[in-house]
MMTF fields as JSON, N, C-alpha, C and O atoms, coordinates in Angstrom:
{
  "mmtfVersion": "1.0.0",
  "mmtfProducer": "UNKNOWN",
  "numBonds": 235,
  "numAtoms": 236,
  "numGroups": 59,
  "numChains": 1,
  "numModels": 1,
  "chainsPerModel": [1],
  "groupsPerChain": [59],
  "chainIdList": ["A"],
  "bondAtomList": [4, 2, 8, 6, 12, 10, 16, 14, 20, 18, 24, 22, 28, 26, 32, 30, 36, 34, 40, 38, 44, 42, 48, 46, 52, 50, 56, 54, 60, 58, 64, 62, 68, 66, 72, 70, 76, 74, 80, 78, 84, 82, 88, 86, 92, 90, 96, 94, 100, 98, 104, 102, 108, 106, 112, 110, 116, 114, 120, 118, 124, 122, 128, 126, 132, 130, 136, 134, 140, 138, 144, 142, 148, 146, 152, 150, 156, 154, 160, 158, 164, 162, 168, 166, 172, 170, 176, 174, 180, 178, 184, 182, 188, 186, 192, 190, 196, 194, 200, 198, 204, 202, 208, 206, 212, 210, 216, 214, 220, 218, 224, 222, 228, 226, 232, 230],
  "bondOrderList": [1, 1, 1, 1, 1, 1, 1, 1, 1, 1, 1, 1, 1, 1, 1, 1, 1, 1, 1, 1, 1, 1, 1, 1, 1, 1, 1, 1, 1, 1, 1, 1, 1, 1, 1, 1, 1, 1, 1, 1, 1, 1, 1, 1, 1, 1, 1, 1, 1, 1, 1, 1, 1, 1, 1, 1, 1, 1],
  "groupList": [{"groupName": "UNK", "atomNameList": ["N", "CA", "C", "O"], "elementList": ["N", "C", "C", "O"], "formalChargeList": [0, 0, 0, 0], "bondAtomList": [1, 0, 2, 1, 3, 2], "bondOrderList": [1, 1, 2], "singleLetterCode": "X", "chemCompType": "L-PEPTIDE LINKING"}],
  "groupTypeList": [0, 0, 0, 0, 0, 0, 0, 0, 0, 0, 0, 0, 0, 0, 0, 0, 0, 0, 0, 0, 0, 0, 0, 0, 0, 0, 0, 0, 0, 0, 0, 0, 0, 0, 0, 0, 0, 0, 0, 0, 0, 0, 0, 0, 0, 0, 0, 0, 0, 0, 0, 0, 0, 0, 0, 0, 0, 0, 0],
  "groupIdList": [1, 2, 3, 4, 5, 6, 7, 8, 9, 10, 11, 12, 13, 14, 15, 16, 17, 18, 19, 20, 21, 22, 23, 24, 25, 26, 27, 28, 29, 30, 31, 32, 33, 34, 35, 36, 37, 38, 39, 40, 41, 42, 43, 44, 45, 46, 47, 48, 49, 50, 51, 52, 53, 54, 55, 56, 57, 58, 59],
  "secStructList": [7, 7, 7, 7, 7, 7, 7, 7, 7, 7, 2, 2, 2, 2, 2, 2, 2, 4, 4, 4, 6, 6, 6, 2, 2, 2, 2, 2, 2, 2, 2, 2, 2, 2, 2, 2, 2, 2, 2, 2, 2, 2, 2, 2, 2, 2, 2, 2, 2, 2, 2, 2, 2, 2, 2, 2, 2, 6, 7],
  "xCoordList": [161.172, 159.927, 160.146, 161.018, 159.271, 159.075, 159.078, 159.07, 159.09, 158.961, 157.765, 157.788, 156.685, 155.171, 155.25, 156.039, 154.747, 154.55, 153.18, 152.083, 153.735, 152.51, 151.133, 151.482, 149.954, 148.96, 148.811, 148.2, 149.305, 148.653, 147.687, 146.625, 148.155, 147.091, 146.762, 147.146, 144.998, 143.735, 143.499, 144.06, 142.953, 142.858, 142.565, 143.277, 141.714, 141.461, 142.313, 142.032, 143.114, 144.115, 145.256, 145.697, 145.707, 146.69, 146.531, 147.508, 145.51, 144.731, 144.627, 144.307, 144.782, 144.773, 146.234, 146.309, 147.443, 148.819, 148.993, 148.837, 149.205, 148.958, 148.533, 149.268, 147.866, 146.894, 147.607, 147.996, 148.143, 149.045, 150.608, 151.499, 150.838, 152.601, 152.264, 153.114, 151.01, 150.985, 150.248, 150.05, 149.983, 149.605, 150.874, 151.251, 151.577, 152.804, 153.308, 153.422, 153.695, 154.933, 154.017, 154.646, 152.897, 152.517, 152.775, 153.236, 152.274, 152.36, 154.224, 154.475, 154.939, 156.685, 156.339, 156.713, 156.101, 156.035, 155.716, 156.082, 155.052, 154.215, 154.894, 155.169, 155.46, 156.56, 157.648, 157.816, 158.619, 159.302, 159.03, 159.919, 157.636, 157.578, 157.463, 157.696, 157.004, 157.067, 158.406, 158.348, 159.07, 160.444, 161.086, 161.961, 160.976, 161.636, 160.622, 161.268, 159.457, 159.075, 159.345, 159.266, 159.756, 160.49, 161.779, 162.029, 162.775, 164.164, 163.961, 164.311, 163.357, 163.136, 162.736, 163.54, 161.525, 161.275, 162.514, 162.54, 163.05, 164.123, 165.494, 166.505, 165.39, 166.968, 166.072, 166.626, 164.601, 164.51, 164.609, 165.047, 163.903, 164.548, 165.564, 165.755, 166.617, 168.243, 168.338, 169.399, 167.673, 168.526, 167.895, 168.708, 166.752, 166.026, 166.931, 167.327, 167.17, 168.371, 169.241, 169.608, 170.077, 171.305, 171.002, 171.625, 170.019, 169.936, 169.606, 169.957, 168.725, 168.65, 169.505, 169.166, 170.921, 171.787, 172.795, 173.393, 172.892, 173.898, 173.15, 173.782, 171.499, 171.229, 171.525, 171.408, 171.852, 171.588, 173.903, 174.299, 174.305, 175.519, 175.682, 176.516, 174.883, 174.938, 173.789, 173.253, 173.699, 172.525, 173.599, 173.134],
  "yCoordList": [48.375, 49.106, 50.296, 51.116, 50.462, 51.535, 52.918, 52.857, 54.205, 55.057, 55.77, 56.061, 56.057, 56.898, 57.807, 58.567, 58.184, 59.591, 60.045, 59.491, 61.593, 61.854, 62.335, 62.61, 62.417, 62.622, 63.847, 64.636, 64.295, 64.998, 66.207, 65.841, 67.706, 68.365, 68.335, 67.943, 68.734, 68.702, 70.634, 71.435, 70.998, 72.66, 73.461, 74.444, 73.18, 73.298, 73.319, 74.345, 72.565, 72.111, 73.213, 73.975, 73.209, 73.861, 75.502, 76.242, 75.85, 77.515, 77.433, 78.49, 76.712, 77.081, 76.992, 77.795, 76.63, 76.373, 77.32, 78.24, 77.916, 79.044, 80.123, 80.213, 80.787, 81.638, 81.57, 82.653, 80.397, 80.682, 80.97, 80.802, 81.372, 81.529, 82.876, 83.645, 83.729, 84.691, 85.276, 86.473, 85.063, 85.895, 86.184, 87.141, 84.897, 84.659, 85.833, 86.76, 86.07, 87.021, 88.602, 89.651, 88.565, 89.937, 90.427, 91.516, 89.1, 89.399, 90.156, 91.136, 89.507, 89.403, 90.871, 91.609, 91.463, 92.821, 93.553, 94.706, 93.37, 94.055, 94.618, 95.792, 93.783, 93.398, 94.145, 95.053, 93.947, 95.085, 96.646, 97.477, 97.003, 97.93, 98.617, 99.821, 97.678, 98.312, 98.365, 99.261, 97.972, 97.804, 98.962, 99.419, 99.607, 100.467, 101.394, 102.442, 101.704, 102.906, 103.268, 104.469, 102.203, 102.384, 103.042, 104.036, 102.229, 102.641, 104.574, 105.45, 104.71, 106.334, 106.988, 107.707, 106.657, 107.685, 107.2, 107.433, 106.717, 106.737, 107.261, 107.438, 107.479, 108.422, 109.787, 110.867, 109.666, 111.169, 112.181, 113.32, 111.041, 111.469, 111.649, 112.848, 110.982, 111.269, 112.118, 112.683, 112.796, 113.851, 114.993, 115.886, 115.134, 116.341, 116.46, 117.573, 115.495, 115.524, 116.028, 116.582, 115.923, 116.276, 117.435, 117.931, 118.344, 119.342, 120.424, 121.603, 119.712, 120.778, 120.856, 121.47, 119.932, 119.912, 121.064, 121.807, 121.083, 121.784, 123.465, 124.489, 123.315, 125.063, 125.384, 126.431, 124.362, 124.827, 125.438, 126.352, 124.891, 125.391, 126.92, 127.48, 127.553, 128.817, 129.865, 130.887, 129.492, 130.039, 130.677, 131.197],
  "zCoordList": [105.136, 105.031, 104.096, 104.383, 102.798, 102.107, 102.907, 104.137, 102.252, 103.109, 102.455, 101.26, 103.281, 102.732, 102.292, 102.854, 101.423, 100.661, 100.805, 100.865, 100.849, 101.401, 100.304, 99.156, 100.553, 99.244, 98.78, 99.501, 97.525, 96.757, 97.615, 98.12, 97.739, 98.42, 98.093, 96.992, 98.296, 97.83, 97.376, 98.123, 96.578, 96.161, 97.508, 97.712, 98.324, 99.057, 100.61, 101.23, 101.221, 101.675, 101.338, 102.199, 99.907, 99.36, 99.456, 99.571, 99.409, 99.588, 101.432, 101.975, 101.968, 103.457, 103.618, 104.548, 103.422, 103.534, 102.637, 103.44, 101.54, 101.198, 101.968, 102.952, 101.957, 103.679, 104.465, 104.902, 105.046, 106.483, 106.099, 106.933, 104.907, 104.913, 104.496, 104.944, 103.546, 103.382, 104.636, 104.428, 105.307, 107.142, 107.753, 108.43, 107.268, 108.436, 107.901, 108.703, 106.558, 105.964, 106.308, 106.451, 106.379, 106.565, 107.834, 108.177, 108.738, 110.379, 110.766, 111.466, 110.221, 110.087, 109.081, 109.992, 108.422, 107.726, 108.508, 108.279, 109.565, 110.814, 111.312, 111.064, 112.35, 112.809, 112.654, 113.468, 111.602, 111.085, 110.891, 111.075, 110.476, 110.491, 111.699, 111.799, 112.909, 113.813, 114.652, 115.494, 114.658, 114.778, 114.114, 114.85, 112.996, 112.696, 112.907, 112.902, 113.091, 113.98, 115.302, 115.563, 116.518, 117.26, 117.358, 118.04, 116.422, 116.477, 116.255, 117.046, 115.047, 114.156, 115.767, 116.361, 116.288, 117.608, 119.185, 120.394, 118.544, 119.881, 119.292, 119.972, 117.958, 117.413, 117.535, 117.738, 117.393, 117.109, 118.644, 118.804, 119.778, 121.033, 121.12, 121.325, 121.074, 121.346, 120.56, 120.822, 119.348, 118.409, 119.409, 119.648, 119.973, 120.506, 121.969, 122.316, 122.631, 123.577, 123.722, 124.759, 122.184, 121.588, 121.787, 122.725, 121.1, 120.357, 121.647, 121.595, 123.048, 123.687, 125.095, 126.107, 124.864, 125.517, 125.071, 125.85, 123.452, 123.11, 123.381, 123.637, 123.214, 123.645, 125.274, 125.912, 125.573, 126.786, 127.376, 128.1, 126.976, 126.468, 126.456, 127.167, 125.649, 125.276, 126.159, 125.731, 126.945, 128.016, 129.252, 130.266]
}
């Protein structure tokens, strides 16, 4: 048995498969960015931690 190939997208077809890999990569940009706005406000806690552990040192 031959093996099928598949048809030719249609312009139409091809602009919706298109659309869904550029959503996907934005959604995944999202994503990341929110991911590193997390990490930034949980070093910036631990730095304010840091910072009012060591005043408290000198009290």
């Amino acid at each position: 048995m031959l093996p099928q190939f598949a048809k030719p997208l249609s312009p139409l077809n091809r602009h919706k498969i298109l659309r869904r890999i550029v959503m996907a990569k934005a959604t995944k940009e999202e994503r990341r960015n929110k991911v590193i706005e997390v990490l930034n406000k949980a070093r910036a806690m631990e730095l304010q931690a840091t910072h009012q552990s060591d005043l408290s040192i000198y009290k």
